[in-house]
BAKOLLUM-799665 format. One record per atom (N, C-alpha, C, O): residue in three letters; x, y, z. Coordinates in steps of 0.001 Angstrom, whole numbers, plus 500000, padded with zeros to 6 digits. Example, Ala and Ser with C-alpha at 12.3 -4.5 7.8 and 13.67 -1.06 7.14 Angstrom:
BEGIN
ALA513190494310507800 ALA512300495500507800 ALA513200496700507800 ALA514236496681508465 SER512850497750507080 SER513670498940507140 SER512900500030507870 SER513409501138508039 
This chain:
BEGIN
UNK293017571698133789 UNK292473572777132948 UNK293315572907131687 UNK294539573043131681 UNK292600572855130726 UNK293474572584129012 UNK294121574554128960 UNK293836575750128900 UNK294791573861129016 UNK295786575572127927 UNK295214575548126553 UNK294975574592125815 UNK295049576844126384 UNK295225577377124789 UNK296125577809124098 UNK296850578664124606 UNK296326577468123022 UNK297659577423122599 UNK297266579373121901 UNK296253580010121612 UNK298209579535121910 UNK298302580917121166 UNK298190580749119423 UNK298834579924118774 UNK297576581373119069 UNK297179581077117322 UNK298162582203116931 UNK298122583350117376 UNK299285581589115800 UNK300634582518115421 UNK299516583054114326 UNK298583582459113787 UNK300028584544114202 UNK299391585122112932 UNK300599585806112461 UNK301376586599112992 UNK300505585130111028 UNK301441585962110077 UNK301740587103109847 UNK301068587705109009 UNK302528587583110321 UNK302249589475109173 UNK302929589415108520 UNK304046588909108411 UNK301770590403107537 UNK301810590439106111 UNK303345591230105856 UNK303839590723104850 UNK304015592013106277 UNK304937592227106138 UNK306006591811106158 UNK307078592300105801 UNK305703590737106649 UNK307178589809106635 UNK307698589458105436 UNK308915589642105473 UNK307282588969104219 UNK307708588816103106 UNK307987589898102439 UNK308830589675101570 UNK307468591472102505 UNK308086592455101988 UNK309361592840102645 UNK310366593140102001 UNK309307592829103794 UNK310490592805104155 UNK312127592105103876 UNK313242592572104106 UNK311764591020103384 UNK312391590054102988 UNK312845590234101635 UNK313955589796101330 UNK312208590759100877 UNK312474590595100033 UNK313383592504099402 UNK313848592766098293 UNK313321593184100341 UNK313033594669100693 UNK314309595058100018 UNK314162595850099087 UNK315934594547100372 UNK316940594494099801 UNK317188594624098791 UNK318172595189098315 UNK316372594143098302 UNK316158593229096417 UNK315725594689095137 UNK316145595184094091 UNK314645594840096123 UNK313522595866095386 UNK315060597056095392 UNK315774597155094394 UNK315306597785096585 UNK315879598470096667 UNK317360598276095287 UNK317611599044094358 UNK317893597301095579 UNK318896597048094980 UNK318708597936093612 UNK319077599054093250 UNK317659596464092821 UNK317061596655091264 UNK316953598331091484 UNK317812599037090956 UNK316007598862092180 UNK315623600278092081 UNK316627601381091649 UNK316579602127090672 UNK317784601257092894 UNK319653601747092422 UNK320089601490091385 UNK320308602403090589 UNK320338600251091079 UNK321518599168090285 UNK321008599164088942 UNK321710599430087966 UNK319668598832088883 UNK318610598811087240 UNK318345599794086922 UNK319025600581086264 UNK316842599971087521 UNK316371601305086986 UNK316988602853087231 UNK317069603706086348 UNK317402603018088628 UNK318094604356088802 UNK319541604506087281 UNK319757605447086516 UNK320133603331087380 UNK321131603596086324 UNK320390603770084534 UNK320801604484083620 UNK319370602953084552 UNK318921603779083501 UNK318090604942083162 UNK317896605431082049 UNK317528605387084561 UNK317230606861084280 UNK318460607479084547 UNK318340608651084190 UNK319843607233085100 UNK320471608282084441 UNK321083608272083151 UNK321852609154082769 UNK320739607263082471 UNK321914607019081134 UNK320627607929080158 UNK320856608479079081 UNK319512607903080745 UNK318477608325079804 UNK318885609729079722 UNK318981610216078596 UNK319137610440080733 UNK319232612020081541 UNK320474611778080401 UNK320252612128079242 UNK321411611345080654 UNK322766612072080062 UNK322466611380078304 UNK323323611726077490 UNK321822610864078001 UNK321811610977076314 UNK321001611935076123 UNK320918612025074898 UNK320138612959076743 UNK319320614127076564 UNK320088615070076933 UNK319597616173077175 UNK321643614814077073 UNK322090615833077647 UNK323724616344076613 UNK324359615751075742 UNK323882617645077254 UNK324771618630076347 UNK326295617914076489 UNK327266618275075824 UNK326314616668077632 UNK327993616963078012 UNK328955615881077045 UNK329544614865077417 UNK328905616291076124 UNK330389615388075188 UNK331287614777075185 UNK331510613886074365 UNK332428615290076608 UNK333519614932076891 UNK333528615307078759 UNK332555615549079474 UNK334587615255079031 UNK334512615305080419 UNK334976616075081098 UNK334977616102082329 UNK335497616911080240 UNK335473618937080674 UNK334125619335080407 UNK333453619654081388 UNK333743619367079593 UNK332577619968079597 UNK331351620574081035 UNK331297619682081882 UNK330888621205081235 UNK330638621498082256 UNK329320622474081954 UNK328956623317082773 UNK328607622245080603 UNK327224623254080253 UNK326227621848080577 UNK326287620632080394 UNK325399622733081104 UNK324297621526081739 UNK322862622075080401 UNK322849622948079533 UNK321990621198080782 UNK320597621539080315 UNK320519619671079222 UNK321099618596079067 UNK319458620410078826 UNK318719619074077483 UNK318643619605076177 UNK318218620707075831 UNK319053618795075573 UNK319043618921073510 UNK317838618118073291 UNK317475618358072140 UNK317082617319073819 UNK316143616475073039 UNK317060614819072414 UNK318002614062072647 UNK316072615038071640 UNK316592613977070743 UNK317921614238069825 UNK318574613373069242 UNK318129615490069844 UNK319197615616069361 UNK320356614381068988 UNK320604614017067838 UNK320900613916070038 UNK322318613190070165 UNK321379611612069526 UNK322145610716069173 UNK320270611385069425 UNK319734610198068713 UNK319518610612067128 UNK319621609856066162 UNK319235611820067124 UNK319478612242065419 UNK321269612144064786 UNK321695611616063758 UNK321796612681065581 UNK322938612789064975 UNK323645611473064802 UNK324543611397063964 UNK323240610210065682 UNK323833609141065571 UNK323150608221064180 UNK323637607229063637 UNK322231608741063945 UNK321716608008062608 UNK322462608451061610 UNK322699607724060645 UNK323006609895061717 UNK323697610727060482 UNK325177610343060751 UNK325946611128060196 UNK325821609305061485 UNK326813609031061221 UNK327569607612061265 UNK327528606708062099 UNK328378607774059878 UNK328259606343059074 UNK328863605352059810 UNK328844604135059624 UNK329385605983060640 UNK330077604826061620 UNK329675604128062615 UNK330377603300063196 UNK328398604430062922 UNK327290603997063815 UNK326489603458062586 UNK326330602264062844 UNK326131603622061849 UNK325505603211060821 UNK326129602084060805 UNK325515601089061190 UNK327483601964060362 UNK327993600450059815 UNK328045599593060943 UNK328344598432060661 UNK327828599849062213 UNK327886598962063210 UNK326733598360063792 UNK326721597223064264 UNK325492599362063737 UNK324275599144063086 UNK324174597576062347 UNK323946596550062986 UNK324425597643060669 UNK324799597025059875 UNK325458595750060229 UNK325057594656059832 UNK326191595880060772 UNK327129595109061106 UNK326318593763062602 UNK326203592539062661 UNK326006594758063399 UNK324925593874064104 UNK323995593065063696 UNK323776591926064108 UNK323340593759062731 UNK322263593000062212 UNK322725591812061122 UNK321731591172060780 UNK323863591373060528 UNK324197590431059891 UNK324658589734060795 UNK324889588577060443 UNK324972590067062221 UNK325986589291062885 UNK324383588045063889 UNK324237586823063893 UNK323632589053064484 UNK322135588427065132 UNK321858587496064060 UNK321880586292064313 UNK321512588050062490 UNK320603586778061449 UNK321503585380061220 UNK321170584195061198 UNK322440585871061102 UNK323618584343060858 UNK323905583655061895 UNK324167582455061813 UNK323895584404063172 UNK323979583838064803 UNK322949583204064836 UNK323029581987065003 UNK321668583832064688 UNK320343583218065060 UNK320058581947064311 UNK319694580931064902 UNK320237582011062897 UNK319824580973062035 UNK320708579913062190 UNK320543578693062222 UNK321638580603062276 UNK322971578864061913 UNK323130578198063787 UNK323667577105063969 UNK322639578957064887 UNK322570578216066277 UNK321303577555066131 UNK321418576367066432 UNK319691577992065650 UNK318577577293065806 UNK318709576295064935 UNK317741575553065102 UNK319452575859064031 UNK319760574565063215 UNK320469573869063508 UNK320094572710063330 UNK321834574026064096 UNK322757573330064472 UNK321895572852065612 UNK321458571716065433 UNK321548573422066718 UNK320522572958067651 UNK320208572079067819 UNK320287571204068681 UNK319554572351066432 UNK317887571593066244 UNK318048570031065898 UNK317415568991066080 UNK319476570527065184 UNK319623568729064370 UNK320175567963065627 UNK319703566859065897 UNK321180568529066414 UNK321610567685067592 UNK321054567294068447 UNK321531566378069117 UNK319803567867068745 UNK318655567340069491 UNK317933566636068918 UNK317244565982069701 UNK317687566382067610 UNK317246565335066489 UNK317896564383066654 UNK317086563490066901 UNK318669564070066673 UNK319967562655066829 UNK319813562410068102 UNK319799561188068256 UNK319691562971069097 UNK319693562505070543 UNK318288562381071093 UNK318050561842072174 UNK317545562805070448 UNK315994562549071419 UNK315400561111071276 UNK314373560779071866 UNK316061560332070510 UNK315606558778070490 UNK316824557973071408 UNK317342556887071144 UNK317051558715072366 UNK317499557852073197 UNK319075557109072824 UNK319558556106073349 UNK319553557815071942 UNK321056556650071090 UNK321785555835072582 UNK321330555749073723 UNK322847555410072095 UNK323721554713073024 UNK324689556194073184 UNK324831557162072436 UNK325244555852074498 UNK326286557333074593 UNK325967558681074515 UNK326668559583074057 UNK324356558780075214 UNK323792559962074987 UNK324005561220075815 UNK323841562373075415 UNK324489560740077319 UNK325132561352078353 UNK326667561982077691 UNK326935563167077894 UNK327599561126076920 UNK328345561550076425 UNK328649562562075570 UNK329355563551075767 UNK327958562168074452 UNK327472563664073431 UNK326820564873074084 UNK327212566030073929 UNK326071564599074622 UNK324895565504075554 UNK326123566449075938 UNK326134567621075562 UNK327224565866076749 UNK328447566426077153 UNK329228566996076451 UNK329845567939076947 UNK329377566763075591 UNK330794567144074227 UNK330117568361073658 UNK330770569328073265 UNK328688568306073613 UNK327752569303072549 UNK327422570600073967 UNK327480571781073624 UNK327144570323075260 UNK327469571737076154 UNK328596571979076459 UNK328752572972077169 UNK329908571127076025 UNK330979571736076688 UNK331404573298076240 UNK332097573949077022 UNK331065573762075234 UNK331555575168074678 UNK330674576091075573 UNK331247577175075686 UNK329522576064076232 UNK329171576760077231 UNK330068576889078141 UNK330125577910078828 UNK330535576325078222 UNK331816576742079823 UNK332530577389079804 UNK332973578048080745 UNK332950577383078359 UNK333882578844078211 UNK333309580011078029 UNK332168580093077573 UNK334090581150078393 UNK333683582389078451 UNK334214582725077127 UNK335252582274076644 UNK333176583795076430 UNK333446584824075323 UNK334562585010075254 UNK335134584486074298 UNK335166585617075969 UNK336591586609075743 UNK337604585316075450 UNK338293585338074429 UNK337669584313076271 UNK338295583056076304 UNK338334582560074650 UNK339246582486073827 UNK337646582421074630 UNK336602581879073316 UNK337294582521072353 UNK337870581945071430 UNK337254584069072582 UNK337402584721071278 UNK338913584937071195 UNK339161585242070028 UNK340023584912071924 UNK341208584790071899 UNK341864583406071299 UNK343030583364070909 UNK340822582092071267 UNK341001580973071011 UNK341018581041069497 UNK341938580549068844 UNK339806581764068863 UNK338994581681067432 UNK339872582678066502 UNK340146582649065302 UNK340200583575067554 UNK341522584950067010 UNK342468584130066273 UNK342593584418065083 UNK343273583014066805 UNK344275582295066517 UNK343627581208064923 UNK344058581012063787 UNK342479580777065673 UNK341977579726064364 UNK341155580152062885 UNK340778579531061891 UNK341104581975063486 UNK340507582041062084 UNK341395583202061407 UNK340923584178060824 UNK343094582859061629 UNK344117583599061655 UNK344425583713059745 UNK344532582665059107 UNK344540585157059005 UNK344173585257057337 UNK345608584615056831 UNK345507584417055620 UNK346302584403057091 UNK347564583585056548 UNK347170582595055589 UNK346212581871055862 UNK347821582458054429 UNK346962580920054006 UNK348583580044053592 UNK349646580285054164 UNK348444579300052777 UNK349199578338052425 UNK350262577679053352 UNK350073576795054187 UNK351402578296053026 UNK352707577499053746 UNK352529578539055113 UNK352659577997056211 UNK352316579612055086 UNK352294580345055890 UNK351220580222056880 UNK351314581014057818 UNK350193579395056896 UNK348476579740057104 UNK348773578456058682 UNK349329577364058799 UNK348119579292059514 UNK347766578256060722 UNK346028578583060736 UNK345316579298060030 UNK345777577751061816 UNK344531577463062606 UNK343775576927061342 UNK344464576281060552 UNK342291577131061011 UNK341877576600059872 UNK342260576734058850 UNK341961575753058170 UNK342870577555058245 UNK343682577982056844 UNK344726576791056656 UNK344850576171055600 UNK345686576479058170 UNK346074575563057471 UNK345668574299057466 UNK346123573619056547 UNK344594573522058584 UNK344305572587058428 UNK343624572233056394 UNK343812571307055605 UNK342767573669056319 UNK342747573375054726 UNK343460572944054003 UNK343279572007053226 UNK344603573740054207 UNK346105573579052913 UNK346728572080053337 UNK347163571372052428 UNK346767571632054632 UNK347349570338054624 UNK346426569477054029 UNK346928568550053394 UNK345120569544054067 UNK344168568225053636 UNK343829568264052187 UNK342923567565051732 UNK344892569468051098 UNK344526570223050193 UNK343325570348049651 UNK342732569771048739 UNK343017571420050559 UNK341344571930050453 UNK341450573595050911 UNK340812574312051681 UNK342750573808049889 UNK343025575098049719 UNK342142575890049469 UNK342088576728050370 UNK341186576111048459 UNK340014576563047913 UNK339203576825049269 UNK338385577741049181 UNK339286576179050503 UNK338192576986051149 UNK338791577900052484 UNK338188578135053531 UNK340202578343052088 UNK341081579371052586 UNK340245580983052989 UNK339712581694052136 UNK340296581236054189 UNK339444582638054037 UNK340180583955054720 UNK341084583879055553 UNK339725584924054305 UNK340298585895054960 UNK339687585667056242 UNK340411585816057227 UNK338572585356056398 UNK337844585381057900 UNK337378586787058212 UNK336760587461057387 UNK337676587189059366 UNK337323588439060128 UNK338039589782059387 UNK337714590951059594 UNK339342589203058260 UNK340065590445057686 UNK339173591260057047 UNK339005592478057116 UNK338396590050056149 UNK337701590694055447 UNK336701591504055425 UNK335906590950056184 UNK336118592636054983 UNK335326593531055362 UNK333516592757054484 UNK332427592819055055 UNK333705592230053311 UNK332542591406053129 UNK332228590333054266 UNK331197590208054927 UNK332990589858054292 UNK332228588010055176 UNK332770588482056910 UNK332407587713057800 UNK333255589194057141 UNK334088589567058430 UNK332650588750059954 UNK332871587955060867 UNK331645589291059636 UNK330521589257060584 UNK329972587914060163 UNK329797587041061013 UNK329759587760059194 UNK329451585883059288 UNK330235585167059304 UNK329871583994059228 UNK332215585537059445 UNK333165584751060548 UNK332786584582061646 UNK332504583557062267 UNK332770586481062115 UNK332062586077063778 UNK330980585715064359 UNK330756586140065492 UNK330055584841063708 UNK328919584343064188 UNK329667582821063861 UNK329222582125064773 UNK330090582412063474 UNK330808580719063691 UNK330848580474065040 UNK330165579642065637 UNK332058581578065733 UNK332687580932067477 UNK330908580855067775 UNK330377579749067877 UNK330213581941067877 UNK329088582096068774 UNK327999581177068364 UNK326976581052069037 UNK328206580566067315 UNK327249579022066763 UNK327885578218067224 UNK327076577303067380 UNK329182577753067716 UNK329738576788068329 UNK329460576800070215 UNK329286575870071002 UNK329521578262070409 UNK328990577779072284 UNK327669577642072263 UNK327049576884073008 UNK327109578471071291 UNK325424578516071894 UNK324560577129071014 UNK323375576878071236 UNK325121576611070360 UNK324302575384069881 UNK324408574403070734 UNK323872573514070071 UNK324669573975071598 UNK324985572651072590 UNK323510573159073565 UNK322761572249073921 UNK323173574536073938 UNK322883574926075001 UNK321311575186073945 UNK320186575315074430 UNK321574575206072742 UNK319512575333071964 UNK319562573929071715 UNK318418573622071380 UNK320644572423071697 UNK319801571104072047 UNK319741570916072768 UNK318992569940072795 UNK320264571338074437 UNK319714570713075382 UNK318340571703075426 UNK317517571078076094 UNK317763572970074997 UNK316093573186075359 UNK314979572686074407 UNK313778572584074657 UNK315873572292072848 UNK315310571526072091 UNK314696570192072612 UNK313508569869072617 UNK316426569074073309 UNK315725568034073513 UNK314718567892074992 UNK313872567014075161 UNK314984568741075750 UNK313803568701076919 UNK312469569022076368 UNK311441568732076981 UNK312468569799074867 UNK311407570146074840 UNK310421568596074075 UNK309232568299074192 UNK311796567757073156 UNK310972566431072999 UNK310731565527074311 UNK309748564810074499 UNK311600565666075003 UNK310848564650075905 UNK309979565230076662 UNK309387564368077312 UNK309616566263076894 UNK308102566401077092 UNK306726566236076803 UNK305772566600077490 UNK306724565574075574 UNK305780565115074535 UNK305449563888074616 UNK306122562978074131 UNK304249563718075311 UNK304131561915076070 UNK304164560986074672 UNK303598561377073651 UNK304736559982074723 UNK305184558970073918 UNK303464558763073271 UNK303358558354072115 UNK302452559002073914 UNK301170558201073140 UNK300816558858071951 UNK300365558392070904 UNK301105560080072289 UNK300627560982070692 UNK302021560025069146 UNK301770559665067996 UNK302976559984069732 UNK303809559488069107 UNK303000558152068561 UNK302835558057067344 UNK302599557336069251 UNK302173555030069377 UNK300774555959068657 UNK300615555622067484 UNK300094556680068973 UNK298751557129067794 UNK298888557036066835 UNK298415556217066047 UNK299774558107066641 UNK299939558460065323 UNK300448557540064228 UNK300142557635063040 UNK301463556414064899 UNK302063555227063987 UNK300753554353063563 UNK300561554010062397 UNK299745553982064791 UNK298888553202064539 UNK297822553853063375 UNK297292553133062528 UNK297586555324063463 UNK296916555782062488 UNK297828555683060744 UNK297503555905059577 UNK298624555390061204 UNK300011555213059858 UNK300451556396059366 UNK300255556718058194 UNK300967557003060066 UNK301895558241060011 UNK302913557936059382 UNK303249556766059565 UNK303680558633058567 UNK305019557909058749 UNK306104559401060027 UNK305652560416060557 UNK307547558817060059 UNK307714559575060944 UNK308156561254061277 UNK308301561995062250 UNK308288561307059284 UNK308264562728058738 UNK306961563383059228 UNK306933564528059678 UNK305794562521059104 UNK304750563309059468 UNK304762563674060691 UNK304372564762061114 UNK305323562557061478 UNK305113562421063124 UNK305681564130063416 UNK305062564979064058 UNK306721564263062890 UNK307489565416063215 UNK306894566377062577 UNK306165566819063465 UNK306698567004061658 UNK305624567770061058 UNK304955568608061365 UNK305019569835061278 UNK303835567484061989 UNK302522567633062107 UNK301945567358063666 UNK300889567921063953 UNK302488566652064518 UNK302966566776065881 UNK303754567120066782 UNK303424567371067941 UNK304541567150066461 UNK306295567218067760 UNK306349568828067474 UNK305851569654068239 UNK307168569216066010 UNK307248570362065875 UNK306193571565066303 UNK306564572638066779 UNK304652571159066024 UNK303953572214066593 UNK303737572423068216 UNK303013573242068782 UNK304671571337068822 UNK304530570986070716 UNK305438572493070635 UNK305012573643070745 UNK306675572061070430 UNK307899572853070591 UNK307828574500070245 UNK308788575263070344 UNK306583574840069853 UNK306481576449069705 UNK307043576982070855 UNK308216577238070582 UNK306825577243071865 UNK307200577544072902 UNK308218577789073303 UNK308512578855073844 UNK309394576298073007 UNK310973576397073015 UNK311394577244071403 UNK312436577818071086 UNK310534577099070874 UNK311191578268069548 UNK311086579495070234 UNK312140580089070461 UNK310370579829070486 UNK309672581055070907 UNK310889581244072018 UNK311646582117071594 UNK311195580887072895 UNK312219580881074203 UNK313474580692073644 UNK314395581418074020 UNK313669579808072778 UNK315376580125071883 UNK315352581380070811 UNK316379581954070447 UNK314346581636070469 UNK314431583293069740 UNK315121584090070833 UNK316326584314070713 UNK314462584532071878 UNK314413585397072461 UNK315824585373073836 UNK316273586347074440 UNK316125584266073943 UNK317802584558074210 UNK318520584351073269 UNK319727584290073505 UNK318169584216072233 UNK319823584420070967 UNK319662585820070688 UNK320635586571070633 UNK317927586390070427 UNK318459588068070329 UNK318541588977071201 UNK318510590182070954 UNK318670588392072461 UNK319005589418073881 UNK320882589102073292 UNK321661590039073117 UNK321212587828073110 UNK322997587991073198 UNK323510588431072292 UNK324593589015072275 UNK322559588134071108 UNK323231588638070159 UNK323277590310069800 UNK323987590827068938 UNK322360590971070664 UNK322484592236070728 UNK323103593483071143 UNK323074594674070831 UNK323697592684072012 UNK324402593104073139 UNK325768592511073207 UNK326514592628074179 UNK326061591825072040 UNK327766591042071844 UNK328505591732072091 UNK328310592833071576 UNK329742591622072946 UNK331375592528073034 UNK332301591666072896 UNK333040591465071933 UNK332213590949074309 UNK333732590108074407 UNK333667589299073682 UNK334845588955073583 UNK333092588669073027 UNK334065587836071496 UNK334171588451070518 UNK334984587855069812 UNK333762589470069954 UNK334274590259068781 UNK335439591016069770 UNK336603591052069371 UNK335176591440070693 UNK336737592301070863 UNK337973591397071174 UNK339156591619070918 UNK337349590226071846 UNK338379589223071759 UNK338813588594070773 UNK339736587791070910 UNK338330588794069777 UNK338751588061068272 UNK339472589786067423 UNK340625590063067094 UNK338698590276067365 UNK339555591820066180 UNK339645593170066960 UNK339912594217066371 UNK339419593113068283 UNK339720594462069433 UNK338329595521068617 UNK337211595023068488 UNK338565596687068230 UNK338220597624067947 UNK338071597447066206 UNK337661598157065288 UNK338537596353066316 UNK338548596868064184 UNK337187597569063447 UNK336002597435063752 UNK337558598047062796 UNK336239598890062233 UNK335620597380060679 UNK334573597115060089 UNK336347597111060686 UNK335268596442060248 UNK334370595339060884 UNK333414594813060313 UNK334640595168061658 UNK334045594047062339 UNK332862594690063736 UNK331937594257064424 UNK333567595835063563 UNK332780597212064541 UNK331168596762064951 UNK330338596836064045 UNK330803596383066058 UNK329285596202066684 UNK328583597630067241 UNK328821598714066707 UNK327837597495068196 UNK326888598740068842 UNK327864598752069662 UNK328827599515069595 UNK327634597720070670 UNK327982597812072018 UNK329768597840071837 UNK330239598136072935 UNK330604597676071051 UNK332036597902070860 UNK331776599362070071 UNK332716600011070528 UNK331336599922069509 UNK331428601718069064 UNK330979602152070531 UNK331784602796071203 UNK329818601853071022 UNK329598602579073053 UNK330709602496073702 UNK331287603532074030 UNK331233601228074020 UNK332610601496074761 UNK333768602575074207 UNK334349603422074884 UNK333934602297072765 UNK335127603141072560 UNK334697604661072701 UNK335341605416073430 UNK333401605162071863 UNK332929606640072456 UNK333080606959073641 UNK333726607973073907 UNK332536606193074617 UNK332858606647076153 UNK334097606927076576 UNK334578607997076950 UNK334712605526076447 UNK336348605934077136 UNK337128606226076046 UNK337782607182076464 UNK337509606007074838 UNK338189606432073875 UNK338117607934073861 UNK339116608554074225 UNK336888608675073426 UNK336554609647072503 UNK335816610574074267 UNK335948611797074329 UNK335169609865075403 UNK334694610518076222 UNK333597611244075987 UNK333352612305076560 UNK332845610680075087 UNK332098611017074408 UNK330443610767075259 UNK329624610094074632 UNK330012611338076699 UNK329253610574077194 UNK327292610355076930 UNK326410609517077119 UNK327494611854076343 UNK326151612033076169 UNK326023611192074308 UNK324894610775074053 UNK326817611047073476 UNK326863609643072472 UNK326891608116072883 UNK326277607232072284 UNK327562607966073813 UNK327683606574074534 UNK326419606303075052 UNK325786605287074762 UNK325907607448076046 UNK324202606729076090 UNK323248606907075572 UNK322105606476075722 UNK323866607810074692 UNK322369607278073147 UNK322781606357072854 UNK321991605610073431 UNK323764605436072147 UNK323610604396071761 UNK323632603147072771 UNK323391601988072432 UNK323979603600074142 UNK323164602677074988 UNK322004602496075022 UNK321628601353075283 UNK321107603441074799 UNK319547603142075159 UNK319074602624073660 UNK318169601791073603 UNK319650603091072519 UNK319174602343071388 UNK319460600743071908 UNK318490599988071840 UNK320765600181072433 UNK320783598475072443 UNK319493598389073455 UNK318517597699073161 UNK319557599002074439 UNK318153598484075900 UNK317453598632075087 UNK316738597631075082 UNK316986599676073866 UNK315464599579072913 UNK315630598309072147 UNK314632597599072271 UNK316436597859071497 UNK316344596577070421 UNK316069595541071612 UNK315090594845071341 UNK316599595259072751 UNK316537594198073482 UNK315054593979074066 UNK314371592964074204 UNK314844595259074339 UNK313324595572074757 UNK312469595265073648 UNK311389594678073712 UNK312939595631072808 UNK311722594747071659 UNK311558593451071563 UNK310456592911071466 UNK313186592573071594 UNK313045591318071497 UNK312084590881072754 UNK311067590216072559 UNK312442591255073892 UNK311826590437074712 UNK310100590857075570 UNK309349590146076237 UNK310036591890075270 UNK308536592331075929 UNK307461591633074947 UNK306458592324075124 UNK307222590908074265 UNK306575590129073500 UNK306854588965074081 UNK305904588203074260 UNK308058588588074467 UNK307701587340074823 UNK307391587105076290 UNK306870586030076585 UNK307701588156077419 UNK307033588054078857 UNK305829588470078523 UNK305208587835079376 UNK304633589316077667 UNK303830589484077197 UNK302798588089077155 UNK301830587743077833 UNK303561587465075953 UNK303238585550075369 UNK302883584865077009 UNK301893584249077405 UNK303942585210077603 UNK304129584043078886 UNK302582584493079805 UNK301593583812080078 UNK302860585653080043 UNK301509586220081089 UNK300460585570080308 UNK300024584467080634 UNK300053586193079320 UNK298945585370078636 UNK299102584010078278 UNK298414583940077260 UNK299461583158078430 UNK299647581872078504 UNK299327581091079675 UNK298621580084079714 UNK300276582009081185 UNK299361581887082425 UNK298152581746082730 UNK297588580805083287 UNK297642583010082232 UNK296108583016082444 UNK294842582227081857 UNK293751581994082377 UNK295437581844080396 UNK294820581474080217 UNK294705579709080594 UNK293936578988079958 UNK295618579165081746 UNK295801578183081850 UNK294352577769083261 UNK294219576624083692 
């Protein structure tokens, strides 16, 4: 007489369960911490005696526009993202240009051009502290003096001293880690591009300016679109290499380095998370357009 085997049935709960930890976590760890940072930038408490409860509104987001020192850091961000952004999507772009035809020693470079990913910011910026040190001539180390020895004095800089160029110093270190890491999504994004559109286009007599142009470059929207949107999540949110390169200096002053010092400096808590939720708003702009792009891209597949 044949046995029947028992038919296993899944429940549906098993994967919520599983995953149950997670939800919870994010729920605490994410969102609970930013509804309270939201609560205390709507809120009266300044310092950490303070002890009057209730809500001002927008208050503590008005007053941070009316002061110049948030203003210049403001300022200061936004030259530091455009020179970050532009001078990493080029440097990038060209090193993945040189390597997507396959050269000899491509594993090698490939290597030399991510090694600055491995280091950490703070690392980084204690390194760049030293090399973009304002000394010049007999006196001048790190690049100042490699200038003066090769006498190429003339391109001597104050660097970070300076209160003009200070922020397009500090977008150099951060064009040196993050460009290795926009050619390797550059060049995955050429070799994804089947070689025939390439053998077409020659046979139609392209030349290879066009090839790039008018084919390759319009593939790669996508990886533009995806290297936008992590250079202005980091670049928005920068600390440890500006504090590792000039600590607190006011000229070199970011968002997220004025939040830290208000908080613990000044104890300043209901200012610290207004200008916390202003960085989560800029970041939130950069990127809800582009999980936006992606969903609709899904679907329409």
């Amino acid at each position: 007489m044949a046995v029947r085997a028992k038919k296993h049935v899944q429940s549906p709960w098993g994967g919520f369960f599983f995953v149950l930890p997670s939800i919870l976590a994010m729920a605490v760890f994410v969102y609970g911490m930013i509804g309270w940072t939201v609560k205390e930038s709507l809120g009266k408490r300044t310092n950490s005696y303070t002890t009057a409860k209730g809500l001002v509104g927008l208050k503590n987001y008005r007053d941070l526009f009316s002061d110049p020192e948030f203003v210049h850091a403001f300022q200061n961000l936004l030259k530091f993202t455009v020179v970050f952004m532009v001078g990493t999507l080029l440097a990038g772009l060209i090193m993945a240009l040189l390597l997507e035809k396959g050269i000899k020693g491509e594993g090698f470079f490939r290597s030399i051009y991510l090694y600055p990913m491995a280091i950490s910011f703070i690392a980084m910026g204690t390194s760049w502290r030293w090399l973009m040190d304002s000394s010049r001539d007999g006196k001048a180390t790190g690049l100042n003096k490699i200038f003066f020895d090769v006498h190429l004095g003339f391109l001597q800089s104050n660097w970070y001293s300076s209160e003009k160029g200070a922020m397009y110093a500090m977008a150099l270190p951060a064009i040196w880690q993050m460009s290795g890491y926009v050619m390797a999504l550059f060049l995955a994004g050429f070799r994804g591009i089947p070689d025939d559109l390439r053998e077409a286009a020659r046979v139609d007599g392209a030349t290879e300016t066009k090839i790039y142009r008018h084919i390759l470059f319009p593939q790669l929207k996508p990886t533009f679109l995806t290297v936008l949107i992590i250079l202005g999540h980091i670049s928005m949110k920068v600390f440890d290499l500006i504090y590792g390169i000039a600590s607190k200096s006011y000229v070199t002053k970011v968002l997220a380095i004025y939040m830290w010092q208000v908080i613990f400096d000044f104890q300043n808590y209901a200012k610290g998370a207004s200008i916390a939720m202003i960085i989560l708003v800029l970041i939130a702009v950069a990127v809800i357009p582009y999980l936006i792009y992606v969903v609709k891209t899904e679907e329409q597949k």
